[in-house]
C-alpha positions in Angstrom: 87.4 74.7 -9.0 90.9 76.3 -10.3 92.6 78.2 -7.8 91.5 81.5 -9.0 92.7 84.7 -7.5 89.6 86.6 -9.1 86.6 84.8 -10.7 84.0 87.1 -9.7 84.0 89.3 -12.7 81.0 87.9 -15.1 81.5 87.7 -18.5 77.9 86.6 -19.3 75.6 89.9 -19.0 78.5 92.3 -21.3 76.7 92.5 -23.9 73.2 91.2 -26.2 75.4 91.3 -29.3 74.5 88.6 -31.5 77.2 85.7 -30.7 78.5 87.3 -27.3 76.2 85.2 -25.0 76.4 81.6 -25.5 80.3 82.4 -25.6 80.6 84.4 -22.5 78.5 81.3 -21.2 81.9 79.2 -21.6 84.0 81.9 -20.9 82.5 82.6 -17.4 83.1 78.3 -17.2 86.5 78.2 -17.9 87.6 81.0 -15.8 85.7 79.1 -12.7 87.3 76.0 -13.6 84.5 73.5 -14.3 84.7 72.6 -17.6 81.0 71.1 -18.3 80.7 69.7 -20.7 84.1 68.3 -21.3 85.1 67.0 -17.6 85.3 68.6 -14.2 88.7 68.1 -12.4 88.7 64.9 -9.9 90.7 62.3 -8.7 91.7 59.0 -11.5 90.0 56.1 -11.8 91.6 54.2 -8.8 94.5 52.1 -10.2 96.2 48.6 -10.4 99.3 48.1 -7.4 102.1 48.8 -9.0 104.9 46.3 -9.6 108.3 47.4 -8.2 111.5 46.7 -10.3 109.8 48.2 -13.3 112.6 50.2 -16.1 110.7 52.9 -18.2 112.2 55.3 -20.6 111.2 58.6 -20.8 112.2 59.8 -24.4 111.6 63.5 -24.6 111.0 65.7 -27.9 113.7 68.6 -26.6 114.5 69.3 -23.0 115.6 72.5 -23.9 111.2 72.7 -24.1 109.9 73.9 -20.6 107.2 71.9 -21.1 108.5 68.9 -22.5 111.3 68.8 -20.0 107.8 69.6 -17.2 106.3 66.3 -18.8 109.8 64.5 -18.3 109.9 65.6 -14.7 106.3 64.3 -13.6 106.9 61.2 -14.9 110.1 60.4 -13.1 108.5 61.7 -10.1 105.9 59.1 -10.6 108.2 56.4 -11.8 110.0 56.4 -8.6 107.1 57.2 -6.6 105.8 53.5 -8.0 109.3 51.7 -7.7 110.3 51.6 -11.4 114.0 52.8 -12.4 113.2 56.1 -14.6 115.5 56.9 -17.8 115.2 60.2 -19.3 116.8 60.1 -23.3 116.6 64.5 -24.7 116.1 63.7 -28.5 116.9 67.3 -28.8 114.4 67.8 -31.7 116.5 65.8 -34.0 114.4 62.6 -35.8 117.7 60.4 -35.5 118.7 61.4 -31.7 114.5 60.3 -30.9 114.9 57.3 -33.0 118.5 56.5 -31.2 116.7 57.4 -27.9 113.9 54.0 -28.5 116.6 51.9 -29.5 118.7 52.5 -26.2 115.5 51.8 -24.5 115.2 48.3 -26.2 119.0 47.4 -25.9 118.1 48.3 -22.0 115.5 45.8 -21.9 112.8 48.5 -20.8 109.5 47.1 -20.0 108.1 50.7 -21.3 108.8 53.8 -23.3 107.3 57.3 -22.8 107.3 59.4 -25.7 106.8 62.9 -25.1 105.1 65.3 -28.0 106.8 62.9 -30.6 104.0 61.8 -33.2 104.6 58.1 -34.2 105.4 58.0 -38.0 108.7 60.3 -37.0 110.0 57.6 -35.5 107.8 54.9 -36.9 111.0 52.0 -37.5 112.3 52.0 -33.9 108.6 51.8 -32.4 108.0 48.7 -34.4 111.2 47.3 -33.2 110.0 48.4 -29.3 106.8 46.7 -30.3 107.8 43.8 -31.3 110.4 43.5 -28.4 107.4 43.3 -26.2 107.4 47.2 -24.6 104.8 48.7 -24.1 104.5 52.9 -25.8 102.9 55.1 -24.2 102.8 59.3 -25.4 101.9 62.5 -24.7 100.3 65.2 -26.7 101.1 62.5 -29.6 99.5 61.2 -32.5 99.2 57.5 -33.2 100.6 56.2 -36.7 96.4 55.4 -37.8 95.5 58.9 -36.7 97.7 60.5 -39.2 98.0 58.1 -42.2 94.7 55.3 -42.8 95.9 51.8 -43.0 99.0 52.8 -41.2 99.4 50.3 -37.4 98.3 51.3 -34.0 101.9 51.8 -31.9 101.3 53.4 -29.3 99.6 51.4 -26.3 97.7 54.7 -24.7 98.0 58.6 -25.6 97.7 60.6 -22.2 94.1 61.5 -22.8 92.1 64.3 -20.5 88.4 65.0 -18.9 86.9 64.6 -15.5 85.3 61.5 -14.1 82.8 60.6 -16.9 84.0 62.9 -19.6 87.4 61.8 -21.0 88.7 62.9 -24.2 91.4 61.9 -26.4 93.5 63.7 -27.3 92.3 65.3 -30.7 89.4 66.2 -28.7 91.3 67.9 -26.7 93.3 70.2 -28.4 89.8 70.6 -30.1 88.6 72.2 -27.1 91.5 74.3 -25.9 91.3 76.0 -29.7 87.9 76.8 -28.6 88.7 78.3 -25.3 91.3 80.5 -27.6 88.4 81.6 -29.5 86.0 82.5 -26.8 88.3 85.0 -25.2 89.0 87.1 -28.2 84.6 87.2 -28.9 83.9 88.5 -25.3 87.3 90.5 -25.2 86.1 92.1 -28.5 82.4 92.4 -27.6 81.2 90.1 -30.4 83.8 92.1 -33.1 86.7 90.2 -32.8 88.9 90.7 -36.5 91.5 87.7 -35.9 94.9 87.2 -37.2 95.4 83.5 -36.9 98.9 82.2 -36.5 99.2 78.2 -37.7 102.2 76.3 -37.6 101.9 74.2 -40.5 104.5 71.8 -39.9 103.0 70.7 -36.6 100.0 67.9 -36.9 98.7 69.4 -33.5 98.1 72.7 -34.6 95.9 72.2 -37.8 92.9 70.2 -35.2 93.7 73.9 -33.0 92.9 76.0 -35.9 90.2 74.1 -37.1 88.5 74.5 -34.1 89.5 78.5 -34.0 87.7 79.1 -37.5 84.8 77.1 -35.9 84.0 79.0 -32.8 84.9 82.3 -34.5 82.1 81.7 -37.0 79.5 81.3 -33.8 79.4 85.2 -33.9 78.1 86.9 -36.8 80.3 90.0 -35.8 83.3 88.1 -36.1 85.9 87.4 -38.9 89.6 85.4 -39.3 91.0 88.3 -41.3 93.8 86.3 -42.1 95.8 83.7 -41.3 99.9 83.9 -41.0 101.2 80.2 -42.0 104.8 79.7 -41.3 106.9 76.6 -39.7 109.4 76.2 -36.4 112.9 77.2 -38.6 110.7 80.8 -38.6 110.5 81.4 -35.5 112.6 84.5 -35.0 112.6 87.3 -37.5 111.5 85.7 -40.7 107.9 85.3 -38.4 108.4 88.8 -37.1 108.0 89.9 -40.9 105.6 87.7 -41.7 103.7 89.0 -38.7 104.2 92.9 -39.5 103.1 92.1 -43.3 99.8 90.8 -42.2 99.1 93.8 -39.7 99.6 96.1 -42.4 97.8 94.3 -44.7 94.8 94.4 -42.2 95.4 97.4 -40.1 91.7 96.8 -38.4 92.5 93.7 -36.6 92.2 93.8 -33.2 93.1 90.0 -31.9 95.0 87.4 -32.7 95.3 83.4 -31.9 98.4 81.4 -31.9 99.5 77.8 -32.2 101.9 78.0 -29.0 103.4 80.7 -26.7 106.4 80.5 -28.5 105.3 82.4 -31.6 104.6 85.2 -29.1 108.1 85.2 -27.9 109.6 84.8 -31.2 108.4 86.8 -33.4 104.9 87.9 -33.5 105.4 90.0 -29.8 108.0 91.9 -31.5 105.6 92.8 -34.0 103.2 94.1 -32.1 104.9 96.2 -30.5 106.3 97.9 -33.5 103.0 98.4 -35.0 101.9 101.0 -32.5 98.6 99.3 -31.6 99.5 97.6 -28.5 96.8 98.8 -26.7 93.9 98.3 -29.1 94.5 94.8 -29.8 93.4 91.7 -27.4 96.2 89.1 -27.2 95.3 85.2 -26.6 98.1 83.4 -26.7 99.3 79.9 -26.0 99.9 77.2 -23.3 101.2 79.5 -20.4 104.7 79.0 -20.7 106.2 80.7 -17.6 107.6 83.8 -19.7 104.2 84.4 -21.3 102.4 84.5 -18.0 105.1 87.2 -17.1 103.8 89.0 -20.2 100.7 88.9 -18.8 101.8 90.3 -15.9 103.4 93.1 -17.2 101.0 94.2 -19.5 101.8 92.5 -22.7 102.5 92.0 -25.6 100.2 89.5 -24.4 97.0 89.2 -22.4 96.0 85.5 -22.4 96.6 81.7 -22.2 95.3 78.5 -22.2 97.3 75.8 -19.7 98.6 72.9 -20.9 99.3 71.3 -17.4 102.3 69.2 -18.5 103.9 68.0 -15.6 100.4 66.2 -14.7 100.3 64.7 -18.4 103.9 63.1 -17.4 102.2 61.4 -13.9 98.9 60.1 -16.1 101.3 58.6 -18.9 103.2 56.9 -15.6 99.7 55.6 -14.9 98.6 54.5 -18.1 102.3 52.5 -17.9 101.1 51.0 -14.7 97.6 49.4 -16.1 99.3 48.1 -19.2 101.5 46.6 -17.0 98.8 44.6 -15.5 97.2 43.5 -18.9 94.7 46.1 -18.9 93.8 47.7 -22.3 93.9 51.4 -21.8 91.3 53.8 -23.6 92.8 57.1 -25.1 89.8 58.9 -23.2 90.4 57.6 -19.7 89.5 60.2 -17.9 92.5 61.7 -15.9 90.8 64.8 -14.5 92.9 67.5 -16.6 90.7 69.9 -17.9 90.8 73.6 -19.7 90.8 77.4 -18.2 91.7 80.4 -19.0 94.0 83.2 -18.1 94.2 86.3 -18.2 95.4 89.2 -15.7 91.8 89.0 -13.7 91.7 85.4 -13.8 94.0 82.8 -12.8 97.1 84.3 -13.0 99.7 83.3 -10.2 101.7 86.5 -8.5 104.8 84.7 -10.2 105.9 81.4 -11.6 104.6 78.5 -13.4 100.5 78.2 -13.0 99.8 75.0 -10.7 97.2 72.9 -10.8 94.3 73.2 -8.7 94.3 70.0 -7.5 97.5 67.9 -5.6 97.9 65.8 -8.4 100.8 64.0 -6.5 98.2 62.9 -3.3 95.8 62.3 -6.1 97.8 59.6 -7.9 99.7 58.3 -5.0 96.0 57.4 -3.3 95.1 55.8 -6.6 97.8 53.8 -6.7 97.2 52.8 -3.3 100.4 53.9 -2.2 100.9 55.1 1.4 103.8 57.4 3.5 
């Protein structure tokens, strides 16, 4: 179970509208924590000894990402929890720094590389050169070079995947799910009338499997609509998606809920908007991953009323063990189970008095006693 401060409010007898039910079934899941039937938290799958004197590089998307730079940290906490000498290389969101970053890793002579939230045909060339050097690749929240383009080689050795014991996921699957969950607030919020403006970020892979699964759940109740969806890329972030944001609410000045690709198009744009329209308080706010300024949103009464966690610091500790089983010749599936699962926030549920939102498990004890590692 998540470490709730309030799960006892129901969401499942609100209402007989058509669609409300089955969705305040999974709603009234999530916000307990036990995410049937996609994988109940629980220890990993015990784990191979690990081999001191290992070098790993750690090759992050942007440090200047809370949760990339969260991903970073667990896995150098569990690099030198296992013996290995830990790198950390910021590729500062620029392809050429990411692709510079592999290549120091190889002239290192790593045995491993970590790439965090980097998708493998962005830096395709150096990964093949890592490859072939004999390293093993392991990523987070990343897709493979064969997920995105058919024909295209299998680089990376194991994507961090997700689920309880018996119900891993990859990671598509994933994301899949936590779209959902996005969805299934704003029905029950809106009582089975949710009008959603969809935000997609169409120059992120990740997002598109989000949204798809969005228009899918929204479409389980007959009382429900996308009334449009507001498409714009990262270099918008900032006023360009303010605007786009206030021309959509006056476009469709009956919406009343609105689903995002990340947190950050809350905080960079389409908050702002909100709060200029004057309709604050008549429109239910789902929002990303739960960075830590968006749970103070929460908090404080808005623009935003709810998240999703992405639990990123634990992805960076189950890469780390993927690292470790590779390292012993054992052929890691991308739906291991690792015992990350979904749950919802909101300002009744889940929400920590302050800070980040912390897992409800001790992930640390969890891996160090699957690792077989003692003191």
């Amino acid at each position: 179970n998540s470490s709730s401060s309030n799960t006892s409010t129901s969401s499942s007898s609100s209402s007989s509208t058509p669609g409300v039910a089955q969705n305040a079934a999974i709603l009234d899941q999530l916000y307990a924590g036990k995410y049937t039937p996609w994988g109940e938290f629980s220890n990993p799958p015990p784990s191979p000894k690990p081999q001191p004197g290992k070098k790993v590089w750690i090759v992050s998307l942007a440090q200047s990402l809370t949760a990339s730079a969260a991903a970073a940290s667990g896995a150098t906490w569990a690099a030198h929890a296992m013996g290995w000498q830990a790198t950390v290389c910021d590729g500062k969101g620029d392809t050429n720094t990411m692709l510079n970053c592999i290549r120091q890793g190889i002239a290192a002579k790593v045995n491993g590389i970590f790439m965090i939230y980097i998708d493998c045909p962005t830096v395709k060339a150096a990964l093949q050169q890592a490859h072939a050097a004999g390293i093993k690749l392991v990523a987070d929240e990343s897709y493979d070079c064969n997920q995105i383009s058919a024909g295209a080689p299998s680089l990376y050795d194991y994507v961090v995947s997700y689920g309880g014991q018996g119900h891993g996921m990859d990671f598509p699957t994933f994301l899949y799910h936590w779209g959902q969950a996005q969805a299934v607030w704003d029905i029950v919020k809106n009582n089975g009338h949710a009008h959603v403006i969809d935000f997609l970020e169409t120059d992120a892979r990740t997002d598109f499997d989000v949204d798809r699964a969005i228009h899918k759940q929204i479409a389980t109740c007959p009382g429900c609509s996308i009334v449009d969806t507001v498409d714009f890329t990262a270099p918008d972030l900032g006023p360009a998606l303010q605007q786009k944001a206030q021309e959509a609410f006056l476009t469709h000045p009956d919406f009343n809920a609105t689903t995002v690709s990340n947190d950050g198009t809350i905080t960079s744009g389409a908050g702002a908007a909100i709060r200029a329209s004057g309709r604050r308080s008549q429109i239910h706010i789902m929002g990303g991953e739960c960075e830590p300024p968006n749970l103070q949103l929460i908090r404080s009464g808005g623009p935003q009323d709810a998240c999703v966690p992405l639990l990123t610091s634990w992805e960076g500790i189950a890469a780390m063990d993927g690292l470790n089983r590779l390292f012993h010749g054992a052929k890691v599936s991308n739906s291991m189970p690792t015992g990350m699962g979904l749950t919802v926030i909101d300002k009744e549920h889940n929400l920590p008095p302050s800070g980040v939102y912390a897992s409800p498990i001790n992930v640390h004890a969890a891996y160090l006693k699957a690792w077989g590692i003692t003191g």
